[in-house]
N, C-alpha and C positions, 0 to 999 in steps of 0.2 A: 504494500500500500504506500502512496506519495505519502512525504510527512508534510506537506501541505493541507493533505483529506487528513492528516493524524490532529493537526495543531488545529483545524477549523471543528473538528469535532468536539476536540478537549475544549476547548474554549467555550462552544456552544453548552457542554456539561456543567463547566465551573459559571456561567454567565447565570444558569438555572439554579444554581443551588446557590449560587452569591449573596440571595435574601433570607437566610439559614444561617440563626447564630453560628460563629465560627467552628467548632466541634461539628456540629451536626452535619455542616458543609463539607469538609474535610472526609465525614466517616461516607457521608451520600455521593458522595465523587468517586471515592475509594468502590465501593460496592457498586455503583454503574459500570465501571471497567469491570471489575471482578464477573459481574454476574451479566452483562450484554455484550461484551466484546470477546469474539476467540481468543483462544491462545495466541493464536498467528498476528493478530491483530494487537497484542497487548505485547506478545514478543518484538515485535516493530518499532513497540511504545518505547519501550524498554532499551533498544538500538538507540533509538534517534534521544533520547533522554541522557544515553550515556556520551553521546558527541559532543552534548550541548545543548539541546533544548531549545534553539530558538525560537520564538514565538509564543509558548505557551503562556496563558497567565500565570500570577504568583500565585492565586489560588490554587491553580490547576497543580504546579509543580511541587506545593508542601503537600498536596493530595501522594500527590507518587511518591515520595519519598519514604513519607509511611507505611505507606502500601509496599514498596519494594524491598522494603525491610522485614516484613511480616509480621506475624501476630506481636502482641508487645509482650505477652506471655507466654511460657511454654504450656501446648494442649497437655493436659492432665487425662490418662485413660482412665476409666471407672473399672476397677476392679472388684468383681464379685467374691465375696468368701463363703463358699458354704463350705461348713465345717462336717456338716453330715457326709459328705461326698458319697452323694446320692439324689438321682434325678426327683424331683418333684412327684407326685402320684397325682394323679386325676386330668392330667391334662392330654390330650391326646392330637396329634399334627393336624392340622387342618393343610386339605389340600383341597384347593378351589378348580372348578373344572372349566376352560376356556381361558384363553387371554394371559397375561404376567409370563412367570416363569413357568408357571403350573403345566404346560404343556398345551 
């Protein structure tokens, strides 16, 4: 993708969420890339950000930074303890028929 079509899109992002206390703006910039732009299209982002960035807003650019660096804490797994070590009773798999994994 042109980092032309990169910088007019970023821009058009941060223009929208620019009337979003600061925080808010920042996390809704961050999750519009995350969650509507490819990989391929964020991999680009991530190119043309490490050359320099021309063009972007200031908004746009403390968006990515944060973002680039990733969560601000490490994900904690939920670890289960059963001590009993042994499966539950009464429950039994449920397997739906059509459609999903199911078959």
């Amino acid at each position: 993708m042109k980092s032309s079509d990169l910088v007019r899109m970023a821009n058009q992002i941060a223009a929208y969420f620019g009337t979003y206390p600061k925080q808010e703006a920042l996390d809704g910039i961050a999750m519009h890339i995350h969650n509507f732009w490819e990989p391929r299209m964020r991999d680009d982002l991530k190119k043309y950000l490490d050359e320099g960035g021309d063009g972007f807003s200031p908004l746009f650019l403390e968006a990515m930074a944060s973002y680039f660096k990733g969560p601000k804490s490490p994900l904690k797994q939920a670890a289960v303890q059963n001590q009993h070590k042994v499966a539950p009773k009464g429950a039994a798999p449920s397997v739906a028929s059509g459609g999903g994994d199911a078959g």
